[in-house]
C-alpha positions as CSV (number, residue, x, y, z in Angstrom):
1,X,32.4,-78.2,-8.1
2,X,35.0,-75.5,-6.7
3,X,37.9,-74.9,-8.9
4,X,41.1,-74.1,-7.1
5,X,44.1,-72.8,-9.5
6,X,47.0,-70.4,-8.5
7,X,47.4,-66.8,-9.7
8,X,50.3,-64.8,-11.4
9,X,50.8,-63.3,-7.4
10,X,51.5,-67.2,-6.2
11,X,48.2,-66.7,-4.0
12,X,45.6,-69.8,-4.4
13,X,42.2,-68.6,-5.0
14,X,39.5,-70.5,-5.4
15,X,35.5,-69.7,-6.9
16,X,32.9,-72.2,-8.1
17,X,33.0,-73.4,-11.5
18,X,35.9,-71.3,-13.0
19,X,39.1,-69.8,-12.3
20,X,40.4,-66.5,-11.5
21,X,43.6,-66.4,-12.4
22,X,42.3,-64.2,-15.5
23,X,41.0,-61.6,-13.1
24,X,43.5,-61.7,-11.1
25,X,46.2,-61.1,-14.1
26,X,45.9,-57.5,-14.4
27,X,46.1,-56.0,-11.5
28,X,50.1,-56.6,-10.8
29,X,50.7,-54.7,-14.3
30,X,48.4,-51.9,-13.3
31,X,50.3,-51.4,-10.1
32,X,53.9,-51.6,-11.8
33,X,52.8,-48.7,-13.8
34,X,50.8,-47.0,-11.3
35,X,55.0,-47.1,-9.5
36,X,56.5,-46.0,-12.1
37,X,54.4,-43.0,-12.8
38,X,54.8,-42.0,-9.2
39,X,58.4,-42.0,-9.3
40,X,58.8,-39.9,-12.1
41,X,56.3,-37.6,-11.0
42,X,58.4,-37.3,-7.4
43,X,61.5,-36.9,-9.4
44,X,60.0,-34.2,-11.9
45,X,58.7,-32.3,-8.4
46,X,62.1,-32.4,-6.5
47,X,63.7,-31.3,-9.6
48,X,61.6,-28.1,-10.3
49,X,61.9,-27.4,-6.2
50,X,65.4,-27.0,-7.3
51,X,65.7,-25.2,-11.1
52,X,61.8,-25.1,-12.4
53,X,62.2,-25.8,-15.9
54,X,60.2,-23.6,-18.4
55,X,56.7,-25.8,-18.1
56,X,56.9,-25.8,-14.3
57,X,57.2,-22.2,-14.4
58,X,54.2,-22.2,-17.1
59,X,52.2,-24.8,-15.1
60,X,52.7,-22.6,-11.9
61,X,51.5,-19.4,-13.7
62,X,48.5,-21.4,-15.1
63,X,47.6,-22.7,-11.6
64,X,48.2,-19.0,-10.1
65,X,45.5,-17.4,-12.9
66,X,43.2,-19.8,-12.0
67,X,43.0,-19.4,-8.5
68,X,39.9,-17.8,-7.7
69,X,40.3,-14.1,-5.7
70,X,39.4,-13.7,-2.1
71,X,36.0,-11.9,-1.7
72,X,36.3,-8.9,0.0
73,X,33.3,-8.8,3.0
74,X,30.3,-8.0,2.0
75,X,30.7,-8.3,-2.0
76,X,29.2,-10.3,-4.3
77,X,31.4,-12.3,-7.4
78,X,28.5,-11.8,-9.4
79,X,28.2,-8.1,-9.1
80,X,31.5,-6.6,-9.5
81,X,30.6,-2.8,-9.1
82,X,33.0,-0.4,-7.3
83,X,32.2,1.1,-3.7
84,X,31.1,4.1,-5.2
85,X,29.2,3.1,-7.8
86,X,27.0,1.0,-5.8
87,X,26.3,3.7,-3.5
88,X,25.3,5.6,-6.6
89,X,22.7,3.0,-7.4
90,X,21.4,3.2,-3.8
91,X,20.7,6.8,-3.8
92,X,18.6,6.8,-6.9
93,X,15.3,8.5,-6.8
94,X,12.3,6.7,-8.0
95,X,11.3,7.5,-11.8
96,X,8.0,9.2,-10.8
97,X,9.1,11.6,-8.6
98,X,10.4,14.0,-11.3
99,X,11.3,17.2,-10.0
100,X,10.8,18.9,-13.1
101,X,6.9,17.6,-12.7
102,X,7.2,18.6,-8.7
103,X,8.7,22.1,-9.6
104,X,6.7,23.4,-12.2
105,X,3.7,22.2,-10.8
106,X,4.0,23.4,-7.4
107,X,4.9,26.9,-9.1
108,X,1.9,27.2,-11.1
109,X,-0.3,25.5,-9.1
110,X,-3.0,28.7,-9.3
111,X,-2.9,29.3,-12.8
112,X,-4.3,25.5,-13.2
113,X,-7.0,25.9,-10.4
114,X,-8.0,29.1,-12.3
115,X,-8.3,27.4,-16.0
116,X,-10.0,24.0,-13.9
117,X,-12.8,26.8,-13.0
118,X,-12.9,28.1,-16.3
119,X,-13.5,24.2,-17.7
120,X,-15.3,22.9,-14.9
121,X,-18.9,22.7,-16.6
122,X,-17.7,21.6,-20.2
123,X,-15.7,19.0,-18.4
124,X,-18.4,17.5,-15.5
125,X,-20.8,17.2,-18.9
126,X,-18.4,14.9,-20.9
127,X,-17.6,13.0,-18.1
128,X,-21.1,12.5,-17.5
129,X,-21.9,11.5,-20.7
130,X,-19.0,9.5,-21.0
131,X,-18.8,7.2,-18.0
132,X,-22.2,4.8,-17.2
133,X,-22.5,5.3,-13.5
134,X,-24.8,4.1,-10.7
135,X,-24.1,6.5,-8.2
136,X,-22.9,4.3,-5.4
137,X,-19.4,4.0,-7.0
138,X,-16.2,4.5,-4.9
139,X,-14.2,6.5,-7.5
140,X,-10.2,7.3,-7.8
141,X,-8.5,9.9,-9.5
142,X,-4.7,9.5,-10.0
143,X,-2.5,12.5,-10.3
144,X,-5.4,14.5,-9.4
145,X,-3.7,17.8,-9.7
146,X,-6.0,20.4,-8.1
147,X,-9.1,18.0,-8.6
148,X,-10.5,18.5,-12.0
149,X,-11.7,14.9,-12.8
150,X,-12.4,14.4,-9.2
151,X,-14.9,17.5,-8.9
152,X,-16.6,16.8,-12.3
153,X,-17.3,12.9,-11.1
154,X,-18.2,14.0,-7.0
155,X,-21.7,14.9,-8.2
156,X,-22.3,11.0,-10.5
157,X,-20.9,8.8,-7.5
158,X,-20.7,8.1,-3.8
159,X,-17.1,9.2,-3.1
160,X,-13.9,10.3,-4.9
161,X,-10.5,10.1,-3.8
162,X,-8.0,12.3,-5.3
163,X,-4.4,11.1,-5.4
164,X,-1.8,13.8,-5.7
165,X,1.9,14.3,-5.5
166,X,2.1,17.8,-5.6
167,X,1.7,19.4,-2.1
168,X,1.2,22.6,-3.4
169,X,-1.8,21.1,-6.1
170,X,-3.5,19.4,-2.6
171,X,-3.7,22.7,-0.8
172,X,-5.2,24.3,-3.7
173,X,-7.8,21.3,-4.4
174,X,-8.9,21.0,-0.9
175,X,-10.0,24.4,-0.8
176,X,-12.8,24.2,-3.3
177,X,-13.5,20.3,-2.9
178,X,-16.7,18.6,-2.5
179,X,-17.8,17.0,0.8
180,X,-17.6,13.5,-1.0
181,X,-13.8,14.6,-2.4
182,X,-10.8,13.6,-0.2
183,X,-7.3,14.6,-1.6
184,X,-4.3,11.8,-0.4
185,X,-1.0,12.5,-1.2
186,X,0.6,10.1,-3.4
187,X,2.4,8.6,-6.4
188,X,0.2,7.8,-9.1
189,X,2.9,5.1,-10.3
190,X,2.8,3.3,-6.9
191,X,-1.3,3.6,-5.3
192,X,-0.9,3.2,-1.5
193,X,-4.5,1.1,-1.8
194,X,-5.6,-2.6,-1.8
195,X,-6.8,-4.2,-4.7
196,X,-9.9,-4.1,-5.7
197,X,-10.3,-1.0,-3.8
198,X,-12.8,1.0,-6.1
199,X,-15.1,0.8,-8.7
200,X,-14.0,3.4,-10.9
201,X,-10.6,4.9,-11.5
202,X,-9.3,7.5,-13.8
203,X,-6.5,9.6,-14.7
204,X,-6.9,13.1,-16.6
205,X,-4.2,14.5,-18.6
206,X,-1.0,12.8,-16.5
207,X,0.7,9.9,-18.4
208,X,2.6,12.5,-20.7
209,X,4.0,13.6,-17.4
210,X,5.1,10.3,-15.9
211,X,8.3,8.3,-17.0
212,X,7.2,5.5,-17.4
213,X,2.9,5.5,-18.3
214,X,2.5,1.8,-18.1
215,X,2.8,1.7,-14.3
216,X,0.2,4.6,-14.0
217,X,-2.2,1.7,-16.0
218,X,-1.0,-0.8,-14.4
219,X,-1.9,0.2,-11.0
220,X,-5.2,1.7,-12.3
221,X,-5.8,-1.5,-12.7
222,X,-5.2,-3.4,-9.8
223,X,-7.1,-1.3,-7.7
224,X,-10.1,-1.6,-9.5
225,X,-12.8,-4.4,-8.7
226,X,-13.7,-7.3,-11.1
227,X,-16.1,-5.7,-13.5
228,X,-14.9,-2.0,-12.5
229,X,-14.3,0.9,-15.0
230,X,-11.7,2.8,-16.3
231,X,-11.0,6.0,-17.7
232,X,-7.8,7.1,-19.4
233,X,-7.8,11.2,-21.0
234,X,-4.6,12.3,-22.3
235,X,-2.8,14.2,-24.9
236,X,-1.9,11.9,-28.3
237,X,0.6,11.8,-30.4
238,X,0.1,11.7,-34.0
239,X,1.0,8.4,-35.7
240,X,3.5,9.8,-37.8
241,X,7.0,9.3,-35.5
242,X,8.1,12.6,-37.1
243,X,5.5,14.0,-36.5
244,X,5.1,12.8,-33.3
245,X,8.7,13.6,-32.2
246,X,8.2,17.7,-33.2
247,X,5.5,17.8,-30.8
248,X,7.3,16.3,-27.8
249,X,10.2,18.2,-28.4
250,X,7.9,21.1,-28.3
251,X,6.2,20.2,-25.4
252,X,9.3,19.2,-23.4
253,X,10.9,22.9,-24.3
254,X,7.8,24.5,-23.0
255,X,7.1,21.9,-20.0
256,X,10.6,20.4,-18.7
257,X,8.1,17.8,-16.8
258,X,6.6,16.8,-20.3
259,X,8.4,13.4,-20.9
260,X,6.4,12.0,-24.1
261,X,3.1,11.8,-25.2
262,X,1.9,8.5,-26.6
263,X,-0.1,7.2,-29.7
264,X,-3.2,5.8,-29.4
265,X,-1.6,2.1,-30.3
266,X,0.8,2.7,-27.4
267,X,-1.8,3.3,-25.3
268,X,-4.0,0.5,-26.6
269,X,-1.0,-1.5,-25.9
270,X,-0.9,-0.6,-22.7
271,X,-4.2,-1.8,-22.3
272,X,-4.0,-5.1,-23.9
273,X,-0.7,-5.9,-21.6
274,X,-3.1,-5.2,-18.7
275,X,-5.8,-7.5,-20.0
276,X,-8.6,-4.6,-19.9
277,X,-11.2,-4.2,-22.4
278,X,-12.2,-1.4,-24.3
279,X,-15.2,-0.2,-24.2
280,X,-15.3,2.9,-26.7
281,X,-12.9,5.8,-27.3
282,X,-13.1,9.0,-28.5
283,X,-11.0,12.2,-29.6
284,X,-11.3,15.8,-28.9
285,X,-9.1,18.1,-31.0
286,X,-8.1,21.6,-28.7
287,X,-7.2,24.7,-30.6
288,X,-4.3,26.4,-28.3
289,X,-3.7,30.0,-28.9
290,X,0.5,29.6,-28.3
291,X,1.1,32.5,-25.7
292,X,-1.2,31.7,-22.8
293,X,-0.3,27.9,-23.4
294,X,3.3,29.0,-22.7
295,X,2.3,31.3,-19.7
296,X,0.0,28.1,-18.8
297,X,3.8,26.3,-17.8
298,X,5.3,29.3,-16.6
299,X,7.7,29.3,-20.0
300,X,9.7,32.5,-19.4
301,X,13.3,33.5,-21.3
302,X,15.3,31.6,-23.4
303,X,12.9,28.6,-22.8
304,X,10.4,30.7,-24.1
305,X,12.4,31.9,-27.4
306,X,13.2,28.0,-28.4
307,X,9.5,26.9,-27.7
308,X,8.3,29.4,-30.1
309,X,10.9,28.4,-32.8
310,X,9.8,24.6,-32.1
311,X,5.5,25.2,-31.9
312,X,4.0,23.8,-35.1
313,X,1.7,26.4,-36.8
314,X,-1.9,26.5,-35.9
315,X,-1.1,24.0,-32.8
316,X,-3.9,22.0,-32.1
317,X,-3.9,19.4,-29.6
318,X,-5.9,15.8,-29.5
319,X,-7.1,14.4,-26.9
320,X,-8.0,10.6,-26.7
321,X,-10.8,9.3,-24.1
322,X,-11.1,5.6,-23.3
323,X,-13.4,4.1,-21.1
324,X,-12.2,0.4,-20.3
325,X,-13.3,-2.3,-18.0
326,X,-11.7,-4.5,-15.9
327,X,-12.7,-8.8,-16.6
């Protein structure tokens, strides 16, 4: 049955089984309003076109402050840096090519080759005894220097490559290099290789001089094979931090490219972040005799004077060996 009744408008509508006047009753007191608010709202605009009141005024700051500011071309919102200080941030020089590290070791270059000679045969024996080799291993050594982990593991594999960032440190290595020793100029922190490029890689005696070590393992790592070895040697710091802090200062007044040498939980941390396992370790203590250590880093002058009145007594360094392997 259809229901026909007559809204508040006068209109007749009509819809089965009830009415909708009730509906319909609304609407006309919604639009009254809806009227009303627009014609005050028109009258309150005219007005402040002619004398803004004090809220306009405050409503039109408010509105102004909000406004978001053109972008100039080529700038970001998110990155509000000045011209020149993004240029700044462009020209920075990666971390691991120091120049400290580049300069003093390109200037004493030949008094390392002389004391790698002088250690060559103590070396090549704990190496030996150290690493497990086959023989047909592809090895790497990063931050090669003038070769002295590469020559004492050319005659226990199939080939070494020697990675070095030093020009001056290649020339002298590939003068007295083994047929099965290639030197490659390169960043120890960034290896120019594939993964799982060799068998064995090792570093001797160069995370103390690289800003930031845990690249240097890092990359050890990922261009080693599945089931491939590693070998870490480097100078330790002792576990005391005070302790630990006179020798770097020591070190870094002697060596400007000495940035800081680790603990041996650093450096097992190090390992752990870079899932490796570790095999054995062992430490070697070195008695240095202080005046051809500083000749050793071509420490001359005043640098000379304030590494004297930093070296602890009786300076002995430690040296920690890990062999590690790769899952």
């Amino acid at each position: 049955m259809r229901a026909r009744s007559c809204g508040p408008s006068g209109r007749l509508t009509t819809r089965c089984g009830r009415s909708t006047a009730s509906a319909a009753r609304p609407s006309r007191g919604r639009s009254r309003r809806s009227r009303s608010w627009a014609r005050a709202s028109s009258r309150t605009l005219w007005s402040a076109r002619g004398n803004p009141s004090r809220s306009s005024r405050s409503y039109a700051a408010a509105s102004s402050t909000c406004r978001p500011a053109p972008r100039s071309a080529g700038c970001s919102s998110r990155s509000p840096r000045s011209a020149p200080q993004a240029r700044s941030r462009r020209k920075r020089r990666p971390l691991s090519t120091h120049d400290a590290t580049r300069a003093r070791f390109a200037a004493t270059a030949d008094r390392i080759a002389a004391l790698q000679e002088r250690r060559a045969g103590e070396l090549a024996a704990r190496v030996g005894e150290f690493v497990p080799v086959s023989g047909e291993e592809r090895a790497l050594d990063a931050g090669a220097g003038t070769g002295a982990l590469a020559f004492a593991l050319a005659p226990l594999v199939r080939e070494v490559v020697a990675v070095e960032l030093v020009p001056e440190q290649i020339e002298r290595g590939r003068a007295k290099a083994p047929p099965n020793v290639s030197f490659v100029e390169g960043d120890a922190a960034k290896l120019d290789f594939e993964r799982a490029s060799f068998d064995l890689a090792g570093t001797l005696r160069t995370l103390h001089h690289v800003p930031r070590p845990e690249l240097v393992i890092a990359e050890l790592t990922r261009v080693t094979r599945s089931g491939g070895l590693l070998l870490v040697v480097d100078q330790i710091a002792p576990t005391d931090p005070l302790a630990a802090l006179d020798l770097n200062r020591f070190e870094r007044a002697r060596d400007p490219s000495h940035t800081r040498a680790l603990a041996d939980v650093d450096l097992r941390q190090l390992f752990e972040a870079n899932s490796l396992v570790l095999l054995k370790a062992e430490f070697v203590r070195e008695s240095r005799e202080l005046d051809p250590y500083l000749d050793l880093a071509g420490c001359e002058g005043k640098a000379r004077e304030q590494a004297k009145s930093l070296a602890p007594p009786d300076y002995t360094a430690e040296l920690g060996w890990y062999l590690l392997r790769r899952p």
